[in-house]
LONU-337829 format. One record per residue (C-alpha): residue in one letter; x, y, z. Coordinates in nm, 3 decimals. Layout:
REM residues N
  resn        x        y        z
     a        X        Y        Z
...
END
This chain:
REM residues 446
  resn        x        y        z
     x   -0.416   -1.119    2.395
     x   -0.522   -0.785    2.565
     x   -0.209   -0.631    2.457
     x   -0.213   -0.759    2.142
     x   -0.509   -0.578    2.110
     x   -0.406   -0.261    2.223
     x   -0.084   -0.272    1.982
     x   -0.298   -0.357    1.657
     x   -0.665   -0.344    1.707
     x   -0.596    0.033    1.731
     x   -0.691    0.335    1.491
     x   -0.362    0.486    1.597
     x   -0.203    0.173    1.485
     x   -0.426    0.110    1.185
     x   -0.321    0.428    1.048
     x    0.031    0.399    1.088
     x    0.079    0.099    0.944
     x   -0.116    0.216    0.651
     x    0.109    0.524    0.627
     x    0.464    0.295    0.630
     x    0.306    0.015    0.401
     x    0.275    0.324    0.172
     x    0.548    0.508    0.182
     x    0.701    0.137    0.115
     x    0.494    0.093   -0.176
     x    0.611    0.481   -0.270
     x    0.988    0.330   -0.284
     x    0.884    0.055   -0.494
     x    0.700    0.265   -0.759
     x    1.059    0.487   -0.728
     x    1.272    0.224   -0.793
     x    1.073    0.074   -1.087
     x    0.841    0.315   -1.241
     x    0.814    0.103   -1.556
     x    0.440    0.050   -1.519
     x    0.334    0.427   -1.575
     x    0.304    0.333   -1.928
     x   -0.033    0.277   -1.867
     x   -0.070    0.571   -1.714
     x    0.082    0.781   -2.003
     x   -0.125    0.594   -2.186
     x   -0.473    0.707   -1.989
     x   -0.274    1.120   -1.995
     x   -0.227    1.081   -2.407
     x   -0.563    0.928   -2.464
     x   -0.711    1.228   -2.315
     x   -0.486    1.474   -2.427
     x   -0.367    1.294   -2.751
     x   -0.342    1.421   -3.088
     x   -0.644    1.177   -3.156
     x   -0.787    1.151   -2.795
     x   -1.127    1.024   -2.987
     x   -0.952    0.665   -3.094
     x   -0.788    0.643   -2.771
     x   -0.895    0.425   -2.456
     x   -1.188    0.300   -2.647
     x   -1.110   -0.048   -2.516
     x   -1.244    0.144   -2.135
     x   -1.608    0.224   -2.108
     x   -1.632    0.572   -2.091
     x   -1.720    0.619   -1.722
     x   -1.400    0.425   -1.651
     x   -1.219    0.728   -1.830
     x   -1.370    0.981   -1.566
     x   -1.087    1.005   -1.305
     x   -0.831    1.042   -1.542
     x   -1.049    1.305   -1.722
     x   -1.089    1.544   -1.382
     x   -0.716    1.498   -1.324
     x   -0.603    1.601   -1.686
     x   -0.843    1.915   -1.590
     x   -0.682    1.967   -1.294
     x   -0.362    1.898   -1.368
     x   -0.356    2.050   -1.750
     x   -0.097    1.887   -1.975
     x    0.194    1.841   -1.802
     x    0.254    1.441   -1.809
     x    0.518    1.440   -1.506
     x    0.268    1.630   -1.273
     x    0.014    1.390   -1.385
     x    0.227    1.113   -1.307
     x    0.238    1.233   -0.936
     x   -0.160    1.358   -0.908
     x   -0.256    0.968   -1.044
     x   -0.098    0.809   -0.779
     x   -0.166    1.038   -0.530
     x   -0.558    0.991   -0.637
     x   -0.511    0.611   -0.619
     x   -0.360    0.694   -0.265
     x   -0.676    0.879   -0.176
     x   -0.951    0.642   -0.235
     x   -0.676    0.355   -0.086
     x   -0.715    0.573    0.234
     x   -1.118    0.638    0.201
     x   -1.150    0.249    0.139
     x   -0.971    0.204    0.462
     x   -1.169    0.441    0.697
     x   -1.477    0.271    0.551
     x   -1.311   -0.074    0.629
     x   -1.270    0.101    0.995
     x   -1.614    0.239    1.041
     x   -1.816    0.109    1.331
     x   -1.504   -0.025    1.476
     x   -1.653   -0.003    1.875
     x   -1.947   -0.266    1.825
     x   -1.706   -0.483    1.528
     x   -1.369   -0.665    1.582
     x   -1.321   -0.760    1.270
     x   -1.300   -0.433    1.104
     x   -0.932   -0.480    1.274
     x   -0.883   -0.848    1.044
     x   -1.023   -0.606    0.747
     x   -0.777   -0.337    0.774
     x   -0.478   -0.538    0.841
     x   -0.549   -0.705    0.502
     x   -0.591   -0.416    0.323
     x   -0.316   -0.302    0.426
     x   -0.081   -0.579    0.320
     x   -0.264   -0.615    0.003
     x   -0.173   -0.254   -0.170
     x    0.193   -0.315   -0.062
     x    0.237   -0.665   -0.203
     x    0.031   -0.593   -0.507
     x    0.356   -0.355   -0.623
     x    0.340   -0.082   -0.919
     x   -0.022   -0.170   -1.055
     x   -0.169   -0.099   -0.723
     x   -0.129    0.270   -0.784
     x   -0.085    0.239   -1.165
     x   -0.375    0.138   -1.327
     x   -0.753    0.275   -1.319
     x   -0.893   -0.107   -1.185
     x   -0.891    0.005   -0.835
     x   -1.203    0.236   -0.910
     x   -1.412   -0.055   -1.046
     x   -1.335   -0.290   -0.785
     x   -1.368    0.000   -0.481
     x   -1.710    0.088   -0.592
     x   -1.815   -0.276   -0.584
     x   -1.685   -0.333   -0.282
     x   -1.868    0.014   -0.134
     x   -2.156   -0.137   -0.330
     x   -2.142   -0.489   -0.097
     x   -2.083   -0.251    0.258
     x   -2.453   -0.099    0.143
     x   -2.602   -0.386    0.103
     x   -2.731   -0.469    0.463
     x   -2.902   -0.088    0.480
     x   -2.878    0.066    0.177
     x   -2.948   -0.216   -0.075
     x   -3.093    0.037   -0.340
     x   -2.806    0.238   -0.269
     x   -2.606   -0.055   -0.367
     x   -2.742   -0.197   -0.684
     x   -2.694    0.161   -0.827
     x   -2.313    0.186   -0.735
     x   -2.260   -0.170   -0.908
     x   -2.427   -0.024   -1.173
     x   -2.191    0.247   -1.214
     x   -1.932    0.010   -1.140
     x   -2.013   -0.167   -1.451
     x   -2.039    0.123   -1.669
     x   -1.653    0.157   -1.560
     x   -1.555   -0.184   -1.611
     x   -1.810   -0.371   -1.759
     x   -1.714   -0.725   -1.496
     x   -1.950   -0.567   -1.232
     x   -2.264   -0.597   -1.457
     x   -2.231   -0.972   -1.406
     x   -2.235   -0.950   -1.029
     x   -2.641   -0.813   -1.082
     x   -2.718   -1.157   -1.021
     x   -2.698   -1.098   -0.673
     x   -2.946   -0.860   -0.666
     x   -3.243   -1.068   -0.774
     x   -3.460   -1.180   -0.478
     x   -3.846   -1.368   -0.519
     x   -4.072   -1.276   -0.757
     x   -4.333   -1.152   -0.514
     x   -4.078   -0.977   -0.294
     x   -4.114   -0.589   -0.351
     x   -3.775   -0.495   -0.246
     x   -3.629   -0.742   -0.495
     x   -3.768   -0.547   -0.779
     x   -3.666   -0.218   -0.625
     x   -3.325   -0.364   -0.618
     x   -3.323   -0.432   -0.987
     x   -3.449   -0.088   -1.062
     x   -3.245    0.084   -0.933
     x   -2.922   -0.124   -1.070
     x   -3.121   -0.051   -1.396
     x   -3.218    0.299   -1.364
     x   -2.883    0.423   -1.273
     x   -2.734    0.141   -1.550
     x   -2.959    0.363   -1.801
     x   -2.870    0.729   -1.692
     x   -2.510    0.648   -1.686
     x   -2.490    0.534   -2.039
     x   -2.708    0.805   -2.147
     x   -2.440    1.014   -2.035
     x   -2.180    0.887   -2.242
     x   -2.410    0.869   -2.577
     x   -2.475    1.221   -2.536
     x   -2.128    1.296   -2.443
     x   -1.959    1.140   -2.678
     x   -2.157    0.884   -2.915
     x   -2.321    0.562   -2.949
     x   -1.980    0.451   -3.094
     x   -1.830    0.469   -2.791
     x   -2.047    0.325   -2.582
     x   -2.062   -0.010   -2.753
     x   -1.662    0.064   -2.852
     x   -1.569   -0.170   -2.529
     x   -1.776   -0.460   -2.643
     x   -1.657   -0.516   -2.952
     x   -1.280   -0.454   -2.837
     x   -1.334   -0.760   -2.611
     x   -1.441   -0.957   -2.894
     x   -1.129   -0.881   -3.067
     x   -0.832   -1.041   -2.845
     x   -0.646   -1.319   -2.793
     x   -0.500   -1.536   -2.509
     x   -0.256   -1.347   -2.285
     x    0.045   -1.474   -2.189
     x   -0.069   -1.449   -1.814
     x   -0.418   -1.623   -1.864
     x   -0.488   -1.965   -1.669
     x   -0.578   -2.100   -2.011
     x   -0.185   -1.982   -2.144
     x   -0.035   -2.169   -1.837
     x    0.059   -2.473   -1.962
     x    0.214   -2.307   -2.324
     x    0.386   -2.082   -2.085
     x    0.537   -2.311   -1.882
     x    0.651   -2.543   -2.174
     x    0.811   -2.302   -2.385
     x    1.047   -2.256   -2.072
     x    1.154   -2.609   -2.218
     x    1.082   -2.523   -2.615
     x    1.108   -2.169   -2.657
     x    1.126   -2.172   -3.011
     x    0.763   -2.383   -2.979
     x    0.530   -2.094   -2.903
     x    0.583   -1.710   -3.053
     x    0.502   -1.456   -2.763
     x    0.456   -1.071   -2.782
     x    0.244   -0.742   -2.752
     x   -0.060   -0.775   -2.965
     x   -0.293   -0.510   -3.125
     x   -0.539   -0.575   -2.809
     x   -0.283   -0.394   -2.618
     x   -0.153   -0.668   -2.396
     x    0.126   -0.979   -2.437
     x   -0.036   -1.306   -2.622
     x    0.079   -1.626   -2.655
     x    0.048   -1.830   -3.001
     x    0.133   -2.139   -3.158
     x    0.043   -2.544   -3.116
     x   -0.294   -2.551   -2.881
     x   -0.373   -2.180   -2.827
     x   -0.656   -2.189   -3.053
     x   -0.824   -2.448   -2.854
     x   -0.732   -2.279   -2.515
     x   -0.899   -1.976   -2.651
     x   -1.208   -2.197   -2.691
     x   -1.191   -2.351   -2.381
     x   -1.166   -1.994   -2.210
     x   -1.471   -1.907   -2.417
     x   -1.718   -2.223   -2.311
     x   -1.575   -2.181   -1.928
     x   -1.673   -1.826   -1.969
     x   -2.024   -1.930   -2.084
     x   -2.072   -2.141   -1.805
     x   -1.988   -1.897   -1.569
     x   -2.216   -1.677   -1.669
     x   -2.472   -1.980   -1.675
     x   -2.396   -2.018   -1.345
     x   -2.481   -1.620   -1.260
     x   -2.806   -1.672   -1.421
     x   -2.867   -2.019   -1.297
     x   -2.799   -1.860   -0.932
     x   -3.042   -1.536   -1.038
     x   -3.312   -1.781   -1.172
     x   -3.295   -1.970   -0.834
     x   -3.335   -1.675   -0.597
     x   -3.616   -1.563   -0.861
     x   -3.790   -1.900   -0.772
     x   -3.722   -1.982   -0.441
     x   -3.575   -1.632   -0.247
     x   -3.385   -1.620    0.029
     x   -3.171   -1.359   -0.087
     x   -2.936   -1.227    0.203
     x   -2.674   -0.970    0.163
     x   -2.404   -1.217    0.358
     x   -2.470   -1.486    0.085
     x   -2.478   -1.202   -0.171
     x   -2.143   -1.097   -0.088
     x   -2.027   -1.439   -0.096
     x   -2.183   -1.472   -0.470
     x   -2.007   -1.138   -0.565
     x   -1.648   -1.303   -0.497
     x   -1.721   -1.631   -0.633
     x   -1.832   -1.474   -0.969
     x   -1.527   -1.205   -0.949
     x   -1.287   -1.551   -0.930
     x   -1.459   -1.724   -1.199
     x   -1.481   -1.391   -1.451
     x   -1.043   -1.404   -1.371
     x   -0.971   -1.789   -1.414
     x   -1.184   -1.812   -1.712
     x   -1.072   -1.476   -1.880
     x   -0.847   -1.461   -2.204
     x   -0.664   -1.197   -1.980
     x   -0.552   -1.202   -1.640
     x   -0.349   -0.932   -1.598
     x   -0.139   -0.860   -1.269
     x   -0.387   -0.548   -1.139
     x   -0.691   -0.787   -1.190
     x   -0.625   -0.945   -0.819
     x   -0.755   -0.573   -0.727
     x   -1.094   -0.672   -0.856
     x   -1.104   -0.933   -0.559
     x   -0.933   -0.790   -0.270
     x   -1.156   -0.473   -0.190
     x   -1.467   -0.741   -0.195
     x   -1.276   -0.973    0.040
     x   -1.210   -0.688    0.273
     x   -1.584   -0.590    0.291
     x   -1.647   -0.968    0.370
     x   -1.409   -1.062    0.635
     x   -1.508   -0.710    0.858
     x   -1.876   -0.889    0.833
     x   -2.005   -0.909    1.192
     x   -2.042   -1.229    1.344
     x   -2.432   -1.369    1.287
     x   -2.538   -1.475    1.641
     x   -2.796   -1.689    1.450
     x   -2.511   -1.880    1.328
     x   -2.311   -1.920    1.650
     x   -2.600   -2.023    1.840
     x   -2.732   -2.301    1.578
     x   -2.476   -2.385    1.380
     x   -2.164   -2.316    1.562
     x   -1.943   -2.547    1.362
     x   -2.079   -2.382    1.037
     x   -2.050   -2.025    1.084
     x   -1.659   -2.099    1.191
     x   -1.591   -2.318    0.913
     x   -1.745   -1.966    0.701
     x   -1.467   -1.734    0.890
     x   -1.195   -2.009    0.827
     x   -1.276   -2.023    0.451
     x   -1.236   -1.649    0.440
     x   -0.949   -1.607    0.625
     x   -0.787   -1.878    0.393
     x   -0.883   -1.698    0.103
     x   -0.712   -1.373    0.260
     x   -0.388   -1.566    0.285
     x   -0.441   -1.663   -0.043
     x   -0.517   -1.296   -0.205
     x   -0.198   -1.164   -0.035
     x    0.000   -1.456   -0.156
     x   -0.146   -1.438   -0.531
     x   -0.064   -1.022   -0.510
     x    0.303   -1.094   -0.400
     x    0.374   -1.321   -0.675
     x    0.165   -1.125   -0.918
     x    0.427   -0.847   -0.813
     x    0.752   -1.085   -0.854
     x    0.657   -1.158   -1.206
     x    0.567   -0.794   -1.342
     x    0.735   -0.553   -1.377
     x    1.094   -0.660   -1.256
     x    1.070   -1.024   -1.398
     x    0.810   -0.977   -1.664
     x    1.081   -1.008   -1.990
     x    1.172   -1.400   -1.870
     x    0.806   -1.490   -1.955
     x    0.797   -1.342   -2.339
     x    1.096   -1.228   -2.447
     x    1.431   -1.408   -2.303
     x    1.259   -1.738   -2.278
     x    1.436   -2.033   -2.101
     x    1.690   -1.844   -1.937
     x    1.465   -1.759   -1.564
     x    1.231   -2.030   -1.462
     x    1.173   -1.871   -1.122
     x    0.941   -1.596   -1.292
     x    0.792   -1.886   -1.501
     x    0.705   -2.068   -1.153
     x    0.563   -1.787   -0.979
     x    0.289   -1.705   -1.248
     x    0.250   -2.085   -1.274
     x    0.172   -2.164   -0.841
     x    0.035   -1.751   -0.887
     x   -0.280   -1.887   -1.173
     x   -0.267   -2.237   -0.965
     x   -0.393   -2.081   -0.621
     x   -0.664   -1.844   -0.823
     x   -0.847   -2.188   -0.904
     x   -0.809   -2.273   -0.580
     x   -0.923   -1.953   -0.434
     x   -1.182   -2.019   -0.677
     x   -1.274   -2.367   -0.498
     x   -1.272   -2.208   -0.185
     x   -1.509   -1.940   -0.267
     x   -1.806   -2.171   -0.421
     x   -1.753   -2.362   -0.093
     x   -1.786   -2.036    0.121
     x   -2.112   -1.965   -0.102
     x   -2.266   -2.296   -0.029
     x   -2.200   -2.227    0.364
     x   -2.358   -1.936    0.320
     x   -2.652   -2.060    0.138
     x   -2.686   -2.348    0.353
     x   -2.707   -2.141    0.673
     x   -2.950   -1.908    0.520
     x   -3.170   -2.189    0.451
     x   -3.153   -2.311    0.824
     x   -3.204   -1.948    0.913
     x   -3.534   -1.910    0.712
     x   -3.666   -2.280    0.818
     x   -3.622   -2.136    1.173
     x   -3.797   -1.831    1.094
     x   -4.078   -2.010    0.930
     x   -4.115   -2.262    1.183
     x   -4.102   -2.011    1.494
     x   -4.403   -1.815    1.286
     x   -4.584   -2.087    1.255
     x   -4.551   -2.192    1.667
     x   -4.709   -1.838    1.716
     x   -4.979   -1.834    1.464
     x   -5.051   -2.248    1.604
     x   -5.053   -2.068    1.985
     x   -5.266   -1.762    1.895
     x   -5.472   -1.989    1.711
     x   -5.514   -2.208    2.052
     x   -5.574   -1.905    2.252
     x   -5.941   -1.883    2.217
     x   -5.997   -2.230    2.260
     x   -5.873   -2.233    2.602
     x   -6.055   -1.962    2.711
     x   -6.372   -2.137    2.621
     x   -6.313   -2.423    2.831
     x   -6.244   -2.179    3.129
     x   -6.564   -2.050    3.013
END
């Protein structure tokens, strides 16, 4: 085991592994660069003939990077090619040293980086192609702060959500007991900084497109990748003729024909009652407190699964969302609190997110077989691959169970915290019981 350690639980090592999985990942973008479409897309919709009806479907802070690279860069589409990915590749490596920080007093940071740095290699192309990593870095930078910088946090989701709008649902979290001070201070500052953010944009460039996201959203159908499209999918392997598939005025591949109206209302209602279940979780901390930033963490990945299983759209790069969170959880340190109470508990906890770790890395590689390279047997030559057809199948079959997995991490979590404060509340009241006792038996010295 010791030299184990010394060949992996390294910086040294850490680093260069990080540097090969990349340069890997660099040969896969070379050999396929078939993705940048969507990064042409984010160079013309800044420097487009009509750059004002471009990327509308992105809230505006989402746009930013790609607007201080055109700046940079000017207009020159094959330099900006290079300068995105190399961007990408510079907040991959800032993710990673905070992953590392603090890696004397915490072991795990060493569990957190090795997943990292598996995940940007098996997640392929999109990885490095597509503007999601921002989003789901700052909520994941957002979750590190929230053991000493809570504040801090709540405003970095907030401007997570202005880039993405998914994050604004993870406020939730935030909400603590009504009498609790810092609870409130939480909220405004997710608020505040919500507030000045958008402000920025309606000066900038409109109340138009501000709300232009929204009513995008409103506005598509069901993707051929969706959890809901799984079933069509996988029976028009069988019947293509059955269901029509192709790209869609949203922008993305959709699936039509016999039952996709009612998937589409499925997706809808599950999509309700996972944001029930945000509020329902808010409402309950409101009530009864108890909020922790472990459990808080564990609420922000459990709401990140069930925004992607019950989403019209589940694109490949939307595993991103979840990894950067997961990372931030598993480099947690180990609660002695746990260990020394609950033993059993806390390891069942580390198992669940090591599990869900496998999982992520799994999901990313298949997300990876079926797009770009195998992405034409799902909509266009149907019936002639079933391979691709079965890896975006078992691919949208472990997300629900990642899913599972997660809710049952969360309970863990909330159950321990609940021991924790019992604990708390019945040491307190030993002490006030003692000091309480104190003058009594100095009276009968007396």
């Amino acid at each position: 085991m010791p030299v184990l350690r010394r060949l992996f639980a390294t910086i040294p090592a850490i680093w260069t592994a990080w540097v090969i999985a990349r340069i890997m990942l660099g040969l896969i973008i070379f050999r396929d660069h078939s993705p940048r479409g969507d990064v042409a897309y984010y160079f013309y919709g800044i420097l487009g003939n009509e750059p004002t009806t471009m990327m509308t479907e992105y809230p505006h802070a989402g746009t930013w990077p790609v607007e201080i690279l055109t700046a940079l860069i000017g207009d020159h589409i094959d330099a900006f090619y290079i300068a995105f990915v190399l961007m990408c590749m510079l907040v991959d490596a800032l993710f990673l040293a905070l992953v590392l920080s603090n890696h004397h007093a915490n072991p795990r940071v060493w569990l957190a980086g090795w997943f990292w740095i598996f995940f940007g290699t098996l997640t392929g192309q999109v990885f490095y192609m597509r503007l999601d990593i921002f989003p789901a870095l700052t909520v994941a930078a957002a979750a590190a702060c929230l053991v000493k910088w809570p504040n801090i946090a709540s405003a970095l989701l907030a401007f997570a959500t202005t880039m993405k709008l998914w994050p604004g649902v993870l406020a939730a979290g935030l909400v603590g007991r009504l009498s609790n001070r810092k609870s409130w201070l939480r909220l405004l500052s997710f608020f505040t900084a919500l507030v000045a953010l958008c402000a920025i944009t309606v000066v900038t460039s409109g109340w138009q497109r501000l709300l232009s996201p929204l009513t995008y959203q409103s506005d598509r159908g069901l993707q051929i990748e969706s959890v809901f499209a799984t079933p069509f999918v996988y029976q028009a392997f069988y019947e293509p003729t059955r269901w029509e598939m192709g790209y869609a005025e949203s922008k993305s591949f959709e699936i039509s024909g016999p039952g996709v109206d009612q998937a589409i209302g499925w997706s809808t209602y599950s999509m309700a009652a996972a944001i029930a279940f945000a509020l329902a979780w808010a409402l309950w901390r409101f009530l009864a407190g108890g909020w922790n930033p472990r459990s808080t963490i564990a609420f922000f990945g459990v709401m990140i699964l069930l925004l992607i299983i019950t989403n019209k759209v589940f694109s490949p790069q939307y595993i991103v969302w979840f990894a950067p969170l997961l990372a931030v959880a598993l480099r947690q340190p180990e609660m002695s609190e746990h260990q020394l109470k609950h033993p059993r508990t806390h390891r069942a906890i580390f198992i669940l997110m090591v599990s869900l770790a496998v999982l992520t890395l799994v999901t990313a590689a298949l997300g990876s077989y079926v797009y770009p390279s195998n992405y034409n047997f799902i909509w266009s030559q149907v019936g002639v691959e079933f391979a691709p057809v079965a890896a975006l199948a078992l691919r949208n079959l472990l997300i629900v169970i990642m899913t599972v997995l997660a809710l049952c991490w969360l309970a863990l979590e909330a159950r321990c915290e609940a021991w924790c404060e019992a604990r708390a509340q019945s040491e307190q009241s030993t002490a006030q019981q003692h000091l309480a006792e104190a003058p009594v038996a100095m009276d009968a010295r007396d």
